[in-house]
N, C-alpha and C positions, 0 to 999 in steps of 0.2 A: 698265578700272578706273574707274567711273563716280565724280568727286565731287560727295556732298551738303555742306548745311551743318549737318548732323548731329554731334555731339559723338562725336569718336573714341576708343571705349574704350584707357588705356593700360594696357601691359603691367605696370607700376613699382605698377597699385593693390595687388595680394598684400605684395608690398616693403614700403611704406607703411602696412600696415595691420599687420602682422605688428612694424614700426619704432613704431608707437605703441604698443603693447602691449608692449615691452621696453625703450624709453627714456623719460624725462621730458621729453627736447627732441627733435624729428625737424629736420632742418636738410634740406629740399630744395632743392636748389641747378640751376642749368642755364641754357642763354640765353633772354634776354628775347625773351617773345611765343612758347615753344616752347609754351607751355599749362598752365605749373605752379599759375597763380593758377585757372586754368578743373579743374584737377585737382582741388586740396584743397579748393576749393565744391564738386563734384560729392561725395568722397567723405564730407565732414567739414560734411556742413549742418548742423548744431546747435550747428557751432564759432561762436563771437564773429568775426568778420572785421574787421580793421585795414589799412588800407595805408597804409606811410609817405609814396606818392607826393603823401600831399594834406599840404602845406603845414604846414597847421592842428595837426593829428595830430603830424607830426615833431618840431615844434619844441614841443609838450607831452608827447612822449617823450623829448625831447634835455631840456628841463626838471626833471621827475620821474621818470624810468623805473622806477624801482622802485615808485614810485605807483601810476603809470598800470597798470604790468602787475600788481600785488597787486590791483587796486581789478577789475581784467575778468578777471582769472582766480576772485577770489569771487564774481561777479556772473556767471558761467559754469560753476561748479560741476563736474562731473564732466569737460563738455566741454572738447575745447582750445580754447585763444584762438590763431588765426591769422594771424601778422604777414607781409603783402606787403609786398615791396622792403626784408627787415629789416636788409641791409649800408646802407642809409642813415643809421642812427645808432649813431655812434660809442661809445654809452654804452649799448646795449641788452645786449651779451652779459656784462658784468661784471654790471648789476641782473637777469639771468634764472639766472647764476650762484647768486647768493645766495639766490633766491625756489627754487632746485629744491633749493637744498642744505639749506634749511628744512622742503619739503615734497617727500617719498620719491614721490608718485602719479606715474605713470606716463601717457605723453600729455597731458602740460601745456602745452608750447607746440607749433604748425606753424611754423615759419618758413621762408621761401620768398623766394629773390632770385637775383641774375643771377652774387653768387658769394657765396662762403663770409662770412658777416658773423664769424665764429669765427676771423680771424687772427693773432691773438697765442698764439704758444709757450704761453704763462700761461696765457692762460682754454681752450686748447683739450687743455691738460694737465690743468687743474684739473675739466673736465668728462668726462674719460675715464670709460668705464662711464654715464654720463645723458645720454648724445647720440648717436644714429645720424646719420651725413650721405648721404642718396642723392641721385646725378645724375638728371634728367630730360633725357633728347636730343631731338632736333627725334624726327618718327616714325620709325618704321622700316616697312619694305613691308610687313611681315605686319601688324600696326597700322592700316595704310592699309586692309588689305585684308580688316580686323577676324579676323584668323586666329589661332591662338593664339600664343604665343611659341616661338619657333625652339628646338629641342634642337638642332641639327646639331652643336652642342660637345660634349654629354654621350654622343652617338653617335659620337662621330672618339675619346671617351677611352677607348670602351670594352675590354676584351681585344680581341676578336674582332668587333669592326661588320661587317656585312653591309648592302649594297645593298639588301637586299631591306626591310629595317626604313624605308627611303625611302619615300614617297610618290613614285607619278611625277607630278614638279616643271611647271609649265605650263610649253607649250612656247612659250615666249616667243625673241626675235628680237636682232641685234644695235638695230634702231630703237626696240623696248621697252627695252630697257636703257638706252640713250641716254639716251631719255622721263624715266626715271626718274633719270638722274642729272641731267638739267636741273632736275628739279622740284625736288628737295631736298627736307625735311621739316617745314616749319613749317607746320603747321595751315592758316593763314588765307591764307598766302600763294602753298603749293604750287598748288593749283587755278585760279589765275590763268594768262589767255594770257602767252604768252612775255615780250613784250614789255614787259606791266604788273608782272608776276610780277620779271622781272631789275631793273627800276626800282626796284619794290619793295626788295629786298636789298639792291639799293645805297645805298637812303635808310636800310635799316637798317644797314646797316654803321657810315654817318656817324651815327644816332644814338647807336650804342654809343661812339665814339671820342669825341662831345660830349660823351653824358653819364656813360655807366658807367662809363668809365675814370676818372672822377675820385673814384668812391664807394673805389677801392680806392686808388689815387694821382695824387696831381696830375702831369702829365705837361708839359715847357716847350715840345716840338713837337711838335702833333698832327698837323701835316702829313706828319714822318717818320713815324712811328706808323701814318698811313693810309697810306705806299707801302710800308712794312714789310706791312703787310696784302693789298695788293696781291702784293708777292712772293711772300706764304707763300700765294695763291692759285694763282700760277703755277708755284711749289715741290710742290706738294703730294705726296705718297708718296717724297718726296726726303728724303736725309741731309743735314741743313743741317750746314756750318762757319758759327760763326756770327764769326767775323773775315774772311772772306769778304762775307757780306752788310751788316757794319758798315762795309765799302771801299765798297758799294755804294748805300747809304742814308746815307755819312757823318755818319757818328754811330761812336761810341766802342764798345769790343766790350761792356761792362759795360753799356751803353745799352741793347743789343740784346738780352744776356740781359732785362735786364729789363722790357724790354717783350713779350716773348716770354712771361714769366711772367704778366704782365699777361692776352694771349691766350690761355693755358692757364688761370687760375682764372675767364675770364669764358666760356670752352666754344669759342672760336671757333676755336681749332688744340689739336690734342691729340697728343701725344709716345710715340712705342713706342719704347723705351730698347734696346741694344745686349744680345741675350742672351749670357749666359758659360754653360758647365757650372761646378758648383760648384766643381772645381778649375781650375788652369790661368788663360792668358790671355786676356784679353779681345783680340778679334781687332781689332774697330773702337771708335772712341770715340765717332764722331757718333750720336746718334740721328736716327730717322726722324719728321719731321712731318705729321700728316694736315689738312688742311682739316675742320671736324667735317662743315659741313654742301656736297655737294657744288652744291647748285642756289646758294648765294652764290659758290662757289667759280667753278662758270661768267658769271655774273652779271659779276663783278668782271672778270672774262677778254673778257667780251662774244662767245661760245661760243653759238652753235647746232645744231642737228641739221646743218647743213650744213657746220660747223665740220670735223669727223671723216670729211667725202671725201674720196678719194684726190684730189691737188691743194691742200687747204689743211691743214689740221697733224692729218692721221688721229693722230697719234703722241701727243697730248693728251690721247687718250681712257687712253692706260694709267693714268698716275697716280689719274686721276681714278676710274676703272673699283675700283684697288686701294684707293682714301680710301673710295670706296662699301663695301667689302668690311669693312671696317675698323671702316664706321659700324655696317654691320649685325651686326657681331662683339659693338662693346662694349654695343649697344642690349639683345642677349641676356643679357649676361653676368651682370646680378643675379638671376636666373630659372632661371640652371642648380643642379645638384646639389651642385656644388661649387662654389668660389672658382677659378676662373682667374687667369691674367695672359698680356698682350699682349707682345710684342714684336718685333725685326725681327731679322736673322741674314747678318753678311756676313763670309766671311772675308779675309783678305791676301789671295789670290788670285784675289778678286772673283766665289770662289762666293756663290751669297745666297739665303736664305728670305724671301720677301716678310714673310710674319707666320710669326712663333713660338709659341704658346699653349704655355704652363708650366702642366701639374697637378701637377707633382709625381713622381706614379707614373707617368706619362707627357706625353710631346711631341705636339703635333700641328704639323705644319709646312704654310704654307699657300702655296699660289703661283695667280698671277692673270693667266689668258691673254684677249688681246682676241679671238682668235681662236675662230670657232666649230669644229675641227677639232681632234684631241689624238693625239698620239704619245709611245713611249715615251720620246724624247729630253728632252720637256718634264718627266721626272722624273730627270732625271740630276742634280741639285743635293739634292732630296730624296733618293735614295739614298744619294747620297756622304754627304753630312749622316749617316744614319741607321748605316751598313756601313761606314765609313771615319772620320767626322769627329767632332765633339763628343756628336753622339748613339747614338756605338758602346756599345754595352751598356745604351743606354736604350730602353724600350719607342715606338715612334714611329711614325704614325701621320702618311701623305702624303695631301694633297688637294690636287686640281687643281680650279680654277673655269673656268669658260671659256664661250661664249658660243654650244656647241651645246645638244644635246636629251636627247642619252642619258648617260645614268649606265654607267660602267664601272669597270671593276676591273683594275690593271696588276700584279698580283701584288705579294706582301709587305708586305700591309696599304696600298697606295699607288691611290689611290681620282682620277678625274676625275668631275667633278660640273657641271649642267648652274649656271650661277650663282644661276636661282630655286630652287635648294634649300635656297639661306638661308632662305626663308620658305614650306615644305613640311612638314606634318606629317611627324614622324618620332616612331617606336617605340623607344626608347632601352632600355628596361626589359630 
């Protein structure tokens, strides 16, 4: 997988284009330097371009806002005006409020920053119906690999999937997969050797902690904040208690929630919550935390290919292996047919579905083996799950990923999948 320094088409442009055309605000949201401001120049050249990071600008938007933004959206006409970094000022979503609620036209503002600038109850109720919000992730392989977007969702929902609707997936190795989860997915920084590459991550990590944490709240210890971060790198695909790691970061448990929340609106861990069937009990209460992007997540760990020898902590590679599976799950997920949703699956007696995907009319349950080799035992929690347990009389639909070449089929709809299938054409129709 050769990198240039070519502009990588995203998948999210359909998304975004189809979001201005049916809201008057589009609100792109995701972490910094993922490529969101290199996105909405590529697609939106005739939009007005603003970013609040220049000094000058802010503090003549934190002055006038409803000026500033009346005065460049008449002077901009049909186009939208595109505001970067627009969670920097505090006073822009109440004066974009009343400028959309005056003017019906549709694609009036881009806004684009590292979180939601829409955090109040109030203005994010008061804009329902004139604001779509989409996430941008770091890449995803098929991205990288300019391929198109992954069905494998809309092919695991179907009645009856068939292998044959597959692509045969490259036959890639456990050392390619590694490759790939060292690298992570940020643009500019993936293609860097190891060494400059991991550096990199870590000065970004400490940038986000300096500076972006404070656009959403002042925080009094950034140093617990950045070993919080460090944990949840070494957490990762793991069910946090979080009075557990408030013992361990000494800090308060209300701390730790909320700094947790902190690392979920700025993209840097992301949460698959405990599925229930509709009736009945909920089996477990903790949810499962993912690392978003896994090349910071080794970075932070100080993880090499040599990392995952037998002799130093092979055992590393799971989590990380399933936060990869995870990423390339949600990177799909605006591009499918329908609406999904993520989740994890564990019962009291320490049965568990790595990931859960909820359609509704159907389950798909997902399990993530490091292993290149697959047996039918490897689906004994997906069965029970599906012929015994919460998803008895639900349509369900078992996938195994795992780290060999061939695609197979264990009966009763229960599918082992070579793991580049995530990013293999497939025929879903």
């Amino acid at each position: 997988m050769a990198e240039t320094d070519e502009y990588l088409p995203r998948h999210l442009t359909s998304e975004l284009r189809d979001a201005l055309a049916s809201a008057r605000v589009v609100n792109l949201v995701g972490p910094r330097q993922v490529g969101k401001t290199t996105l909405v120049r590529d697609l939106f050249e005739e939009g007005r371009f603003v970013t609040l990071d220049d000094a000058a600008v802010l503090a003549a938007m934190d002055a006038d806002p409803e000026g500033q933004l009346t005065s460049l959206a008449d002077e901009q006409g049909p186009a939208p005006v595109i505001i970067d970094e627009a969670q920097r000022s505090s006073r822009l979503a109440l004066a974009i409020k009343k400028i959309v609620d005056r003017n019906r036209r549709k694609g009036q503002f881009v806004l684009t920053g590292s979180s939601n600038v829409f955090t109040t109850a109030e203005v994010a109720d008061s804009l329902a119906g004139r604001m779509r919000t989409l996430k941008l992730w770091p890449l995803s392989v098929a991205e990288t690999n300019r391929s198109p977007v992954s069905r494998l969702i809309d092919w695991a929902m179907q009645d009856a999937p068939s292998l044959a609707q597959i692509t045969d997936p490259a036959p890639l190795g456990r050392k390619d997969y590694i490759d790939l989860i060292l690298a992570g997915g940020f643009p500019e920084t993936r293609a860097l050797p190891l060494r400059p590459r991991q550096r990199q991550y870590r000065d970004y990590v400490d940038a986000v902690v300096d500076r972006d944490v404070a656009d959403i709240m002042p925080i009094r210890k950034p140093d617990a904040l950045r070993f919080l971060i460090d944990q949840m790198a070494a957490r990762t695909a793991q069910e946090i208690n979080t009075s557990e790691l408030a013992k361990l970061a000494k800090l308060k448990r209300e701390t730790v929630d909320q700094y947790l929340d902190i690392l979920m609106r700025l993209s840097m861990v992301s949460k698959l919550s405990a599925w229930m069937p509709g009736e009945g009990k909920r089996d477990i209460k903790q949810p499962k935390f993912h690392f978003v992007d896994t090349g910071i997540a080794t970075a932070l760990r100080r993880l090499n290919e040599r990392s995952f020898e037998i002799g130093n902590t092979p055992e590393a590679l799971g989590g990380l292996l399933e936060s990869f599976v995870v990423g390339e799950l949600q990177r799909a997920l605006p591009m499918q047919d329908e609406d999904y949703r993520l989740y994890h699956w564990r019962s009291a007696d320490r049965r568990e579905i790595d990931i859960l995907i909820d359609g509704g009319h159907r389950l798909v349950g997902v399990e993530v083996k490091t292993a290149a080799t697959v047996s039918a035992d490897d689906f004994k929690h997906l069965r029970w799950f599906a012929n015994a347990g919460p998803g008895k009389g639900r349509n369900v639909t078992g996938l195994l990923f795992y780290l060999g070449q061939e695609k197979l089929t264990f009966g009763d709809e229960n599918f082992a999948l070579p793991l580049s299938s995530l990013w293999t054409p497939v025929d879903s129709s």
